[in-house]
Structures are given as structure tokens and as C-alpha cells.
N, C-alpha and C positions, 0 to 999 in steps of 0.2 A: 316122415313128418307126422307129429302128432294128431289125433283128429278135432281137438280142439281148433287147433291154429288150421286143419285143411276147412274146416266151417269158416270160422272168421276172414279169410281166404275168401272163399264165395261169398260171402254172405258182403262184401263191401264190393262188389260191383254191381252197378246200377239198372235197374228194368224200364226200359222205354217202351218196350211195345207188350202186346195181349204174351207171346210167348214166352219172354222175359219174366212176364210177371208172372207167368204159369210157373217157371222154372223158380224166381222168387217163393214162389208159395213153400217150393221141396223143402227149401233152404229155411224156411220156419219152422217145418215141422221136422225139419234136423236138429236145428237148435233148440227147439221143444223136447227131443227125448235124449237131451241131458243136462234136460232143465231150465232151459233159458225160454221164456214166455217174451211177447212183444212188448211187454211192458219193460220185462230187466233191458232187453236189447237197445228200449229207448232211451231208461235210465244210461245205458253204457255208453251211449253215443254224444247225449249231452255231456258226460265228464270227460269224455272225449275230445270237445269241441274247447271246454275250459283249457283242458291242458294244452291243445296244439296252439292255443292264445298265446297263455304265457311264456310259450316256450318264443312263439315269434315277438313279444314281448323283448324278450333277451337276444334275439336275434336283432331285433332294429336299435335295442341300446347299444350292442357291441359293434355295429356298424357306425352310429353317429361317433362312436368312442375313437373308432381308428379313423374316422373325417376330422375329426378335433385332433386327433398326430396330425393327420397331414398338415392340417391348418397351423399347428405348430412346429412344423417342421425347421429345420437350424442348422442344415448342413447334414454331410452323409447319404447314405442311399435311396434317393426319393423314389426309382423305381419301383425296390423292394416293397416301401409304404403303399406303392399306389400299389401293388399284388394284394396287399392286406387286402386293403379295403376294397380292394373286385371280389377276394373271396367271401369277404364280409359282406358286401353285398347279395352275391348269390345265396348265401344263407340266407338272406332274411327274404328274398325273393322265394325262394325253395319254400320258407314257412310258410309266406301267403296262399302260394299255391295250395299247399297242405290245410289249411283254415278254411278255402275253398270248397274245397272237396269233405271236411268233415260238417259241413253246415249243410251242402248237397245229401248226406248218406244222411245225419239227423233229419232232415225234411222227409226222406225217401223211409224211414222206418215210422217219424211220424204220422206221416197220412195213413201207412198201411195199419198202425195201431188205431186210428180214431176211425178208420172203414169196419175194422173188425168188431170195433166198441161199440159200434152204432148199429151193427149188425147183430150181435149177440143181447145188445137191449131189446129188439126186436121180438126176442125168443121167452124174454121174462115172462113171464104168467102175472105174476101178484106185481098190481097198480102198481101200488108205495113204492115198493124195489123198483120197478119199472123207473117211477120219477127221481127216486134218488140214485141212480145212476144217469140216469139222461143228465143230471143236474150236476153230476160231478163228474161228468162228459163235456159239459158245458164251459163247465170251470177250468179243467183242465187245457182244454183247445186257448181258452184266451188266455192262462198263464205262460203256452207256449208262445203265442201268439208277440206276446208283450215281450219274451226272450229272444224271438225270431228276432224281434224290430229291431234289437237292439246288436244284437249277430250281427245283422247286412248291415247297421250304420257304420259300425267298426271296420267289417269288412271294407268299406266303398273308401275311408280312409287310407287302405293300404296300397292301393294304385299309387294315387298321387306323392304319396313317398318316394314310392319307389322310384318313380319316373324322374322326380327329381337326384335323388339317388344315381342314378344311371347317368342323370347328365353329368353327372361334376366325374363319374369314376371314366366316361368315356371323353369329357374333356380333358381331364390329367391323363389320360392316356395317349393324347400328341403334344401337348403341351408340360412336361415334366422339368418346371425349372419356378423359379422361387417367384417371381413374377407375375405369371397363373395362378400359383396359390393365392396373393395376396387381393387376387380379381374374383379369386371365389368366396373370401369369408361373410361378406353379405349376405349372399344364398344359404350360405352355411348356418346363418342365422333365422331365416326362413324352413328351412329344413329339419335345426332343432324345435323349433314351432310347432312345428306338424308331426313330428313325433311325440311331441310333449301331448298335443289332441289326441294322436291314437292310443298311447298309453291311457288316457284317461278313458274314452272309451271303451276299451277293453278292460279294465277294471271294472266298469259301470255292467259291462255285458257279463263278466266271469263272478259278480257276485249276485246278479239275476239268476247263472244257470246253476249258484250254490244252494240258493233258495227254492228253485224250482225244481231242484233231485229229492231236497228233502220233503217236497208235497209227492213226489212218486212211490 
């Protein structure tokens, strides 16, 4: 395995306690001597957090896509249909889970970058340097800040998807006959609702964290 990827490896599991963090620390100053400072790391995690967006993006269109087969369904093998759309669902459940965890690692290298930064301001000598760095310390914490907000609001929409999601794939899954469809396309219409909010949300957060790579 190469040692790039044995780094990034370590480097995405999480420090909860004094010892973790001690062992976190190695794992910086691993990624430091081949280059990667707390700053690229954090730059990395937020384009990280874009992409695992989009991709659950296209994960909850392709799932409402094969609920609108079912809903139009006309004869032929409705079991097959309802497989689709359990696996289509698991995918888009898989990404949330995924969006999750890269919003936890971007928090988790965030703090450790603004402890360091407020620590190494500490060490300035000359005033002015001093304040313009506290000041573009300052700046920077609330442009994350403002992207954080906007991460967890997106995020907190991907529950209530799902759940509904889950009901109609585990209703059709005893109820497989043309008659249960016709009882679900109501919900169906609630459900593309609320995919239509998360999408929008998640463009609103993925063009925040376009903006805020290029102030790093």
C-alpha cells in the first residue's frame, strides 16, 4: 500500500480522548513531511465534503427516479421494481451516512487548525503581524462557521427523506400488487417535495464551500 493512502488511512479516524489526540498529533506531523500543512488538510476535507454532496445528490435523484417507475408501473414484474428501488435506496442511505462522517473529519481538522493558529499567533513578536493574523483568524473561523451552518442544515434534511423513503420501499415490500401503488402516489408527491428542499440546500451549502476553499 502506498504511503500516501497508509496516511489518509489514519489520518480519517477520529480523536476522542487525550491519547487519540496525542496519536492525532503523529499523524500531522506525518502528513507534514510530505507536505501537507493543517491548512491543505483542511482545504481537502472541505472539497471533500462538496463532492460526497453531490454525489448523494445523484443518489436521492436516482432513487425518487425508480419510485416514479414504480408509481408508473403497467404490468410485468413489480417485484424486480421494488429490488430497484431498495437498492436505490441503500445507496442514497450509504451517501448520507458518508456526508456524515465527512462533515465530523472536516470539524475534527477544523478545530485542530484554529488551536494551532491561535497558538502560533501567540509566538509572533511584531504587534501588526500579531493583529493581522488574529484578524484573519478571526475571519476565517466565521467563514467556516457560516459553511458549517449550512452543512448541518442540509444534513438534518437527509433523515427525514430517507425515512420516508424506507416507508414506501418496506410497504411495497408486502404489499406488491397495483393497488398499493395507487395508495402510495400521494406520499410520492411529498417525498419529491422534500427531495426538491434537499437538493436546493445542498447547492446553497456546495457553493458556500466553493467559495470558502478559495479564501484558503
Amino acid at each position: 500500500m502506498r504511503p500516501v493512502l497508509i496516511l489518509s488511512l489514519l489520518f480519517l479516524s477520529s480523536c476522542a480522548n487525550p491519547v487519540e489526540k496525542a496519536v492525532n498529533k503523529v499523524r500531522y506531523s506525518a502528513w507534514e513531511t510530505i507536505g501537507y500543512e493543517k491548512r491543505d488538510l483542511f482545504k481537502r476535507e472541505v472539497s471533500h465534503v462538496k463532492d460526497e454532496q453531490e454525489d448523494t445528490q445523484e443518489a436521492f435523484k436516482d432513487a425518487l427516479e425508480q419510485l416514479k417507475e414504480v408509481y408508473a408501473f403497467d404490468g410485468g414484474n413489480l417485484e424486480r421494481e421494488h429490488k430497484k428501488l431498495s437498492s436505490a435506496y441503500d445507496e442514497a442511505a450509504e451517501e448520507a451516512r458518508e456526508v456524515h462522517a465527512r462533515i465530523e473529519k472536516v470539524d475534527q481538522v477544523a478545530n485542530d487548525l484554529f488551536d494551532e493558529w491561535t497558538e502560533e499567533i501567540g509566538e509572533i513578536k511584531t504587534s501588526d503581524l500579531r493583529r493581522r493574523s488574529s484578524r484573519q483568524l478571526s475571519q476565517t473561523k466565521d467563514r467556516y462557521s457560516d459553511l458549517r451552518r449550512k452543512l448541518l442544515k442540509s444534513e438534518a434534511r437527509l433523515e427525514p427523506v430517507l425515512n420516508r423513503l424506507n416507508d414506501q420501499v418496506l410497504f411495497l415490500k408486502h404489499n406488491l400488487n397495483a393497488k398499493a401503488i395507487a395508495g402510495l402516489k400521494a406520499e410520492g408527491t411529498k417525498i419529491e417535495a422534500e427531495i426538491s428542499r434537499l437538493m436546493k440546500e445542498m447547492e446553497s451549502s456546495n457553493k458556500e464551500a466553493e467559495e470558502f476553499i478559495k479564501t484558503l
